[in-house]
N, C-alpha and C positions, 0 to 999 in steps of 0.2 A: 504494500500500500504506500502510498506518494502521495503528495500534492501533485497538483496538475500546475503543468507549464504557463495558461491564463493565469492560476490564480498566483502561482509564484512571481507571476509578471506584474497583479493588480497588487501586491504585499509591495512590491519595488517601486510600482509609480504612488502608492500613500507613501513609503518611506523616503521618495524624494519629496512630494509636496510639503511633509511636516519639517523638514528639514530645510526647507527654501518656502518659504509661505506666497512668494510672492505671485501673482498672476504667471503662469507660463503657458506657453503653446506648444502644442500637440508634439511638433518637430525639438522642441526645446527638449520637452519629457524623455523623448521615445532615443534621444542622443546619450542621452546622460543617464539612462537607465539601461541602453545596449539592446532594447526593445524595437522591433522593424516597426514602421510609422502603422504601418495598416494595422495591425494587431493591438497597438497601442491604443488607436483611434475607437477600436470595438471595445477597450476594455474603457476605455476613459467613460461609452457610450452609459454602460454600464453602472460603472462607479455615479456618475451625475442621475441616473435613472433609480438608482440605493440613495440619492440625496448626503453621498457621502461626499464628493466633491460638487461643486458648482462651477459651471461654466459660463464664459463671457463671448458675447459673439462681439465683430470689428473688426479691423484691423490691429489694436490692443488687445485684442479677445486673447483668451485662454484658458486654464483652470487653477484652482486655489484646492483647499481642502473647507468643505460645507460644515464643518464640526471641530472643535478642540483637539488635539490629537491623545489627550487623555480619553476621549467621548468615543473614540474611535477601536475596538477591536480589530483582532486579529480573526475570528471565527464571523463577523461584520464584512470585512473583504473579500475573505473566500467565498461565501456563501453570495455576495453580491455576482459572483461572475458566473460559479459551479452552481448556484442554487443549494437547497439545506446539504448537510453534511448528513449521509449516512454512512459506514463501512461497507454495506454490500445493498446491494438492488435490492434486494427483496424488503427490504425495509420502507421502500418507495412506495409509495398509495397507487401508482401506474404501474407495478409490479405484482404479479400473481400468480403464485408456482399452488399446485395439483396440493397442497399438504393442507390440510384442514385445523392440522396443532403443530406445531415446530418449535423443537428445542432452541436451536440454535438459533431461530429468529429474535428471541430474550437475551441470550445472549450478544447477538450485534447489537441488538437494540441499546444495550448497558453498555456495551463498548463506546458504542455511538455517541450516545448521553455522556461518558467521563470523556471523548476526546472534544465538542463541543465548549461541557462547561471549562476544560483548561483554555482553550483558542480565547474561549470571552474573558478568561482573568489576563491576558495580555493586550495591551492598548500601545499606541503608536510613543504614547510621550516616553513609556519608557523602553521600547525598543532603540529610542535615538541619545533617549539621556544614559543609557546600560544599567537601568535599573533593576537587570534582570540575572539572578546569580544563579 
């Protein structure tokens, strides 16, 4: 199990915003994070769509971070790009396997649930201040 490449991408472009607050453009982002424009552009789409960044149209236009970066999780961003966190498909409401009772679906499910509540005990401010031992 991994993160997915989007969402380790949308973790990279919040951890550049909180760290540069300033208004940036797409091109600015997608440089300085090693991210291709176009992919950047789908997650930013994304992120402003989670009301977690906010966008500026213009020729000034760009994006900022829409929230505090303390306000800001880590299970917040992934889930903006990947949709909810489960461990395995079957735990997904659009997911339907032949079993009528399944052990092991309580089990992902609790999996599920302790990797969730850790993601949300970490927030951007201290990812960038190293608040984190």
């Amino acid at each position: 199990m991994h993160i997915t490449l989007e969402a380790d991408y949308a973790v990279r472009i919040i951890e550049r915003l909180t760290i540069h607050p300033e208004i940036q453009d797409a091109k600015t982002i997608s440089n300085a994070t090693k991210i291709p424009l176009r992919f950047s552009l789908k997650i930013l789409r994304n992120l402003v769509s989670s009301k977690i960044i906010k966008s500026y149209k213009g020729s000034k236009g760009g994006y900022t971070l829409n929230k505090k970066p303390n306000e800001i999780t880590l299970k917040e961003v992934i889930e903006a790009v990947e949709g909810p966190y489960f461990i395995s498909r079957c735990l997904n409401d659009n997911y339907c396997c032949e079993h009528t009772y399944c052990k092991i679906y309580h089990v992902y499910d609790t999996i599920s649930d302790i990797v969730r509540n850790e993601l949300n005990k970490f927030t951007f401010d201290m990812l960038i201040d190293d608040k984190i031992s």
